[in-house]
C-alpha positions as CSV (number, residue, x, y, z in Angstrom):
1,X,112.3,-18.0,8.4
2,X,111.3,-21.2,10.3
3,X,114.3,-23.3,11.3
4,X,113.9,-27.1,11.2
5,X,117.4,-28.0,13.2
6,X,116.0,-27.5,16.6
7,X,118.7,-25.3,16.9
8,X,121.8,-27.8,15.9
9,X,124.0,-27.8,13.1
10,X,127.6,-28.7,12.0
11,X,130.2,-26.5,13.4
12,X,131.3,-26.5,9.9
13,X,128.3,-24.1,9.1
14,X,129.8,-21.7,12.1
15,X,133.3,-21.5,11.3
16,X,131.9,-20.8,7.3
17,X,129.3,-18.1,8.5
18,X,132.0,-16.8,11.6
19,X,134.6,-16.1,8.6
20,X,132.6,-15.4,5.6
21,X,133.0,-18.1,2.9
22,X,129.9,-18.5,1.1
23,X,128.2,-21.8,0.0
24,X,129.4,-22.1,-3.3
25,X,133.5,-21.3,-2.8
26,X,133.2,-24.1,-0.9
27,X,131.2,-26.3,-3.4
28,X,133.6,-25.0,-6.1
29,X,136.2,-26.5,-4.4
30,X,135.0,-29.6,-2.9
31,X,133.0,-30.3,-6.3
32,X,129.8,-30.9,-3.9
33,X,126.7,-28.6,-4.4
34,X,126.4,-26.1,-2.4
35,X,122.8,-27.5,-2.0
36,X,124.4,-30.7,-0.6
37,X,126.9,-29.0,1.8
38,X,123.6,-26.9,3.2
39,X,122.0,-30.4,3.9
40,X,125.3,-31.5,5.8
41,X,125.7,-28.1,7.7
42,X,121.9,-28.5,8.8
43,X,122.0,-32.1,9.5
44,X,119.6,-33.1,7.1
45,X,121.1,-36.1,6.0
46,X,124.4,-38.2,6.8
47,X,127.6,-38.2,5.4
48,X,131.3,-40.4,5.7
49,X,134.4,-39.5,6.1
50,X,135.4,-39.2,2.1
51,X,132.9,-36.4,2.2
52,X,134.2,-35.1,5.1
53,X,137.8,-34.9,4.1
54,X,136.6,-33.3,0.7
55,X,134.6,-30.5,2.6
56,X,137.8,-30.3,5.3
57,X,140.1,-29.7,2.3
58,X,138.0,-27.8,0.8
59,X,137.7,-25.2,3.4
60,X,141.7,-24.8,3.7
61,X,142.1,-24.6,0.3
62,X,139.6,-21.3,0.2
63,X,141.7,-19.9,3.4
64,X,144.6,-20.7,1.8
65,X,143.4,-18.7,-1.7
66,X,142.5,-15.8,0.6
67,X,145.5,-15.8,2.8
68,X,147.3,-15.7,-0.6
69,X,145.4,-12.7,-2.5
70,X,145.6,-10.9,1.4
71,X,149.0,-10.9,1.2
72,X,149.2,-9.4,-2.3
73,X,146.6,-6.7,-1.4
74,X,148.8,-5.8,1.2
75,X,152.0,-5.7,-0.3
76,X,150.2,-3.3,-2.8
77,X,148.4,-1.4,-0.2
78,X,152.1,-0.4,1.5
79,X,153.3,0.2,-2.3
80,X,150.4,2.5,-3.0
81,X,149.2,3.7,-0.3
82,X,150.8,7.4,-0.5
83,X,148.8,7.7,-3.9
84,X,145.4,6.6,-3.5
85,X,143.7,10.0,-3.0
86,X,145.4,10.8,-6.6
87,X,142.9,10.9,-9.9
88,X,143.9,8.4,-12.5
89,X,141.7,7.3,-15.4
90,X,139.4,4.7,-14.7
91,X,140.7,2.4,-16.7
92,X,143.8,2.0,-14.7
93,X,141.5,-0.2,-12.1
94,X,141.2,-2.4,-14.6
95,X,145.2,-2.3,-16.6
96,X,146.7,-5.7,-14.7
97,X,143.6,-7.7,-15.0
């Protein structure tokens, strides 16, 4: 795929990529389309600081989400851990949901 950046986008675009957020948790957040933040990352058109702050906030509130369920996962990992090789019905994945 042809790149029309000359090589020279946002750093925003590198810290998403670098730590996996996609497009859209972003968007969802922000309440931008994910086709608008794409333009921003690739410097395809302008944007002020409002926009800025939104996509800023954005992108701590989605680290902050994940920092949060990490945590959880974790505490359950340590909880569970000494039974995860045990069979249990399926439907047990799905019991707290």
């Amino acid at each position: 795929m042809k790149s029309d950046t000359n090589g020279v986008v946002m750093h925003f675009r590198i810290f998403r990529i670098k730590h996996r957020i996609l497009l859209r948790e972003i968007a969802k957040e922000a309440k931008i389309s994910p086709q608008r933040i794409s333009e921003i990352e690739l410097i395809k058109s302008t944007t002020g600081e409002q926009v800025k702050a939104h996509l800023t906030d954005a992108l701590e509130a989605v680290l902050l989400r994940r920092e949060a369920e990490s945590t959880i996962a974790m505490a359950d990992y340590r909880r569970e851990k000494c039974h995860l090789f045990n069979e249990v019905p399926e439907s047990e994945a799905w019991k707290n949901e």
